[in-house]
C-alpha positions, 0 to 999 in steps of 0.5 A, a space after each residue: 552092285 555092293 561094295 565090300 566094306 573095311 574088314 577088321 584083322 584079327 590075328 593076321 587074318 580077315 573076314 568079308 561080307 558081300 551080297 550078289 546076285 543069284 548064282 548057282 556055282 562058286 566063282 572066284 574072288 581075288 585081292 588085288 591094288 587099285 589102279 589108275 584104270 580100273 581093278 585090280 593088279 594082282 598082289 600076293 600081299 593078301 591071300 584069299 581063301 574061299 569056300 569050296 566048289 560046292 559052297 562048304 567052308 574048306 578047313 582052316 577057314 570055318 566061317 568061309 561060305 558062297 550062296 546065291 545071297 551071301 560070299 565069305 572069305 578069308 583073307 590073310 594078309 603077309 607082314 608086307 600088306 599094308 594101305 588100300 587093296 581092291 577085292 574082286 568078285 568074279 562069277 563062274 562063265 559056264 552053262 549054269 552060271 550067271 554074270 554080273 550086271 555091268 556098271 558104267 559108273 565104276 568097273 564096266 564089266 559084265 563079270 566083276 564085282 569089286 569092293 575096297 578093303 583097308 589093311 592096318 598093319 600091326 606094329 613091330 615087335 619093338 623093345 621098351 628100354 627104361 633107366 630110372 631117373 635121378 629123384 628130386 629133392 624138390 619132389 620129396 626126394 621123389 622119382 619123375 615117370 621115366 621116359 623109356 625108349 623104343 626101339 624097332 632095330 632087327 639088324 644085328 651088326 654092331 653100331 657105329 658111333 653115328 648110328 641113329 638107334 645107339 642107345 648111351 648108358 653111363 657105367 654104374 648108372 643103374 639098372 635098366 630094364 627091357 621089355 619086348 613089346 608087340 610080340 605075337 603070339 602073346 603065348 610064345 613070350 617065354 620061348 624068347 631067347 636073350 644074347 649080349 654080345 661085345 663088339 670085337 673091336 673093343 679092345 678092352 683086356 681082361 681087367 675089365 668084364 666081358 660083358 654087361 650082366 643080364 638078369 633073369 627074363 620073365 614074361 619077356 622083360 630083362 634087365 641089364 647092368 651097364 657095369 663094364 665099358 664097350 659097344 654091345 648088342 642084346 638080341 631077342 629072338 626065336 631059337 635054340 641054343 646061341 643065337 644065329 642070323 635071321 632069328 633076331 625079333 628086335 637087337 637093342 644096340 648100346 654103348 656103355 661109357 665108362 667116366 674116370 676124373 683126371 687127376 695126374 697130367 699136364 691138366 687134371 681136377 683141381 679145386 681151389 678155394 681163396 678167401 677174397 671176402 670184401 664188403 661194401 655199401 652203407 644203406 645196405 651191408 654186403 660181403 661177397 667175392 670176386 663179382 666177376 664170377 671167374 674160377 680164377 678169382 672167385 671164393 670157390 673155383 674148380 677145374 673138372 677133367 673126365 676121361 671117357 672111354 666107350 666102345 670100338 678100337 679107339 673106346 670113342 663110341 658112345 662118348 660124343 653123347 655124354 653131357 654135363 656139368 658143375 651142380 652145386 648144393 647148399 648143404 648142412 645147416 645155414 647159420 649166417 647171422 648178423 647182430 643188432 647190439 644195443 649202443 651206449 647210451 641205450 636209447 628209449 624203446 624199442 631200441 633198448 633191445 638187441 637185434 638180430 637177422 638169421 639167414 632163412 634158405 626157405 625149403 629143405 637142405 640140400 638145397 640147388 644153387 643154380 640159376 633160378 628160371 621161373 617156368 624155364 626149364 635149363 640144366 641144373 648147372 651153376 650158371 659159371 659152368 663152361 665146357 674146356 674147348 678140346 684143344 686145351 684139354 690134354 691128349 686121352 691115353 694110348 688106349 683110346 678114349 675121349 676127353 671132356 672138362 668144364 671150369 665153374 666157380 662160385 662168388 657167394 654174396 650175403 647183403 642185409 640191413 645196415 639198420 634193424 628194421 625194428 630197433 633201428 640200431 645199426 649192425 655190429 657183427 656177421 657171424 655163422 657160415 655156409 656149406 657147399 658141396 660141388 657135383 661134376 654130374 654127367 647125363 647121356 642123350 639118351 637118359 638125360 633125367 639121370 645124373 651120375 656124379 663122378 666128382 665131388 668138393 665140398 667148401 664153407 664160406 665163414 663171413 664172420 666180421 665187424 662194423 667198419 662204419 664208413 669201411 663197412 663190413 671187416 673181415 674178422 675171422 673170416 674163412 673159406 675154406 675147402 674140405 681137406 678129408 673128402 670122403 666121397 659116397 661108397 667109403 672111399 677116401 680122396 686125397 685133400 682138395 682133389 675131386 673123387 674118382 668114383 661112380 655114386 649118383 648125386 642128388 640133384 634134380 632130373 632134366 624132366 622136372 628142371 622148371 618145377 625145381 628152378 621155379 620152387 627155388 627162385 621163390 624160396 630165395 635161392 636165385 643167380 649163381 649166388 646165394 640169395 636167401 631172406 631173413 629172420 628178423 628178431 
C-alpha cells in the first residue's frame, strides 16, 4: 500500500499521485477527515474530481487520469478547507475488478487504499492601511519606514468605540493610503468597487463635509484624506453600482477625530512666562528658575486644554485612543555667552588676555528638549508633562465630544566656570539667550509615529547679568519673555500668549525612532528637562 503525499494548491485546487495495484475498471476516490478509528468521515470541504469510466481525464480537470499503475485527480478545496484531510481510494467490486491487499497495521480492509493530504488555506483578502510618519530631525529631517496596518474586517456594521479593528486618525494628519491585498484573481484587481459611508448617528450638520475625500484607485490602492470628523466605513467589494450586503471583500472601519484648543471657559490654554532667574554657587556659576519645575513657578509654564470630538451621537468614538503631550524645541541661534575680562592690574600670561565661554547646542537647530534616555525609547515630551485628571477638566459642549489637557513647564538652567580654564581670570557677565517653541503634539494608538501639532508658544530666556562675587550671578537686564505676535504655521494669527488653534504637523521626532533621537541628544548635551549644552572655550 502507498500512501499519498502532501499535495501543493494552486489557484484553489490540487492534484495527487498514487500507485495501485492492477486494476481494470475506475473505482472511486474520496476526501474525507481523520478519525480516531480509522478513515474517513466524509467532508465536503474538498471536492474530488476523478477520471472518467473509461480512464480519460473528464473536462476541466486535463491532467485527471486512472490505470492499473497510475491514479490522478483533482481536488478543489472550499474556502472553509483547512488542516489535515485523509484521501481514500477505493477499487471497483464487480466480475472484472480486483480489491486491494488488507493491511493490519493501518486500514484493515480488503478495499481501501488511504493516504493523508495537507490543505493550507490561502490568506484573506486583507487591506494594508498606511500614514507616513512625522520626519526626524535627528535623521536629516528623514521619514522612518511607516508601520502600516492590516486589516481582515468583512463586517460592515459601524464600529463602536470598543470595537477591536477601529482604526484612530487625527483630522488633517495627512494622507493615508489603502491597498488591498491577497485578493484573487490577481486580474480582477480593478473590477473592485470602493464606498465610504458615515455613520448615521453622527450628529454633525452641514458645517462640516459629509464625507472624508477618497482619491482615485489604481491596481487596488486608494487613498483617503481623514479632513472631516466622524465614524466611517470604506468597503471594498465586487459589484456594480452602490454597494449591498454580502458583496464586501474587506471594510476598513475608522474614526476620524478632529482636536480643537480651548481657549474660552472656566479652564482653557494659557501660557505663562515669569522671570524668576536666580544665581547661586561660587566654584561654579549657575543661573536657572524654580528648581522645583512646577507650571506654577517655572520660567515657562503652560496649560493645554483640547477638545475631541470623534464619531457616534455623543462625537466620543475614537477620542479615548488620542495621546499626547508638551514637546519642546530649542529653536533660532543659542548666543548665551559669558565673558573673562581681563582685571586691573593685568596679570602675566596668559591672564593678560579676555576670556570667553559660548554655548555649544552640539547638533542642528531645532533641536528637542526632552529627557535624554540613552537606549530608551520614551515619548518626546518634556519630562514635567502631566495629563489633567478629567475631573478638573471643564465639562465638553452640548454637542458631544471629549475632553483632555496636560500641564508642562520648563526651568532652564545655564551653569559655567567661575574661573576661565586658561586665563584663570574669574567671570564678569552673562549675556545672549535661548529661544524655545512649545508643541502640544497629539498621536493616535493606531499611528503613534505621527504627531499633529495643534498648539504652539514660543518664549526666550535672556540670562544676561553680572559678577555679584560672594552674590553671585546678578540679574542685568534679564528676561523671559513670551512670544506676543504668534504666528502659527498656515498664516493664521493668534492672539498674544494664546496657544494656536490650528492643525500643522510639528517637527518632532516619531515614536519609532525615539531612542536613536533621545541617545544622539543626550550625547550632544541636551539631557533632563533642561538645557544642558557644553561650551566653546576661547
Amino acid at each position: 500500500m502507498t500512501r499519498l503525499g502532501a499535495v501543493p494548491t494552486h489557484k484553489g485546487s490540487s492534484s495527487g499521485r498514487v500507485s495501485t495495484p492492477p486494476n481494470r475498471k475506475p473505482g472511486r476516490v474520496t476526501a474525507g477527515l481523520p478519525t480516531s478509528s480509522g478513515c474517513c468521515a466524509g467532508t465536503s470541504d474538498l471536492q474530488v474530481t476523478q477520471a472518467n469510466s473509461d480512464g480519460s481525464a473528464p473536462s476541466g480537470a486535463p491532467y485527471d487520469y486512472w490505470s492499473d499503475s497510475q491514479i490522478n485527480v483533482l481536488l478543489t478545496p472550499t474556502s472553509t478547507a483547512a488542516g489535515a484531510y485523509d484521501l481514500l481510494v477505493t477499487a471497483a467490486y464487480d466480475e472484472n475488478g480486483m480489491a486491494f491487499s488488507a493491511n493490519p497495521a493501518d486500514y484493515p480492509s480488503p478495499r481501501s487504499n488511504p493516504g493523508p493530504i495537507e490543505v493550507t488555506p490561502p490568506p484573506p483578502a486583507s487591506l494594508q492601511v498606511t500614514l507616513p510618519p512625522t520626519p526626524n530631525p535627528a535623521a536629516g529631517g528623514t521619514t522612518p519606514t511607516p508601520i502600516p496596518l492590516i486589516m481582515t474586517n468583512t463586517e460592515s456594521a459601524f464600529a463602536t468605540a470598543t470595537s477591536p479593528d477601529l482604526v484612530i486618525l487625527l483630522m488633517n494628519s495627512g494622507s493615508v493610503t489603502i491597498s488591498l491585498q491577497n485578493f484573487g484573481p490577481a486580474t480582477d484587481i480593478n473590477q473592485v468597487q470602493w464606498e465610504v459611508d458615515r455613520d448615521p448617528t453622527d450628529n454633525y450638520g452641514p458645517s462640516v463635509p459629509v464625507l472624508p475625500t477618497l482619491g482615485t484607485p489604481s491596481n487596488g490602492t486608494i487613498t483617503l484624506t481623514p479632513n472631516t470628523p466622524g465614524n466611517f466605513r470604506l468597503v471594498a467589494y465586487r459589484g456594480t453600482g452602490a454597494f449591498t450586503e454580502g458583496e464586501q471583500v474587506v471594510v476598513l472601519r475608522f474614526a476620524i477625530v478632529r482636536a480643537t484648543m480651548q481657549t474660552t471657559g472656566n479652564l482653557y490654554s494659557v501660557y505663562a512666562v515669569r522671570n524668576n532667574l536666580a544665581g547661586s554657587g561660587i566654584s561654579k556659576s549657575t543661573v536657572s528658575s524654580a528648581p522645583d519645575r512646577s507650571a506654577a513657578h517655572a520660567a515657562m509654564g503652560v496649560i493645554w486644554v483640547c477638545l475631541l470630538e470623534g464619531g457616534g451621537s455623543a462625537r466620543t468614538i475614537g477620542t479615548t485612543q488620542i495621546s499626547g503631550g508638551d514637546i519642546g524645541n530649542l529653536i533660532a541661534s543659542d548666543t548665551f555667552t559669558v565673558s573673562y575680562p581681563v582685571p586691573i592690574p593685568a596679570p602675566p600670561p596668559p591672564g593678560n588676555v579676555a576670556g570667553t565661554e559660548s554655548e555649544n547646542p552640539g547638533g542642528p537647530i531645532p533641536m528637542l528638549d526632552a529627557l535624554g534616555v540613552s537606549g530608551g525609547a520614551p515619548p518626546p515630551f518634556r519630562v514635567s508633562t502631566q495629563a489633567i485628571q478629567s475631573g478638573q477638566l471643564p465639562a465638553p459642549p452640548i454637542t458631544g465630544g471629549f475632553m483632555v489637557g496636560w500641564t508642562s513647564a520648563d526651568s532652564p538652567t545655564y551653569t559655567w566656570d567661575y574661573s576661565h580654564p586658561v586665563t584663570q581670570n574669574f567671570w564678569g557677565m552673562t549675556m545672549g539667550s535661548n529661544q524655545f517653541t512649545e508643541y502640544l503634539a497629539l498621536y493616535t494608538t493606531s499611528f503613534p509615529q505621527t504627531y499633529l501639532s495643534v498648539g504652539q508658544a514660543q518664549w526666550i530666556v535672556s540670562p544676561s547679568g553680572t559678577n555679584g562675587n560672594a552674590s553671585g550671578w546678578v540679574c542685568a537686564q534679564c528676561s523671559v519673555s513670551g512670544n506676543g505676535a504668534n504666528v502659527p504655521q498656515g498664516g493664521k494669527r493668534s492672539s498674544p500668549l494664546k496657544t494656536r488653534a490650528d492643525h500643522s504637523r510639528c517637527t518632532c521626532p516619531p515614536s519609532v525612532q525615539r531612542a536613536q533621537w533621545f541617545t544622539t541628544h543626550n550625547q550632544l548635551g541636551v539631557s533632563g528637562d533642561r538645557h544642558e549644552s557644553t561650551y566653546n572655550i576661547s
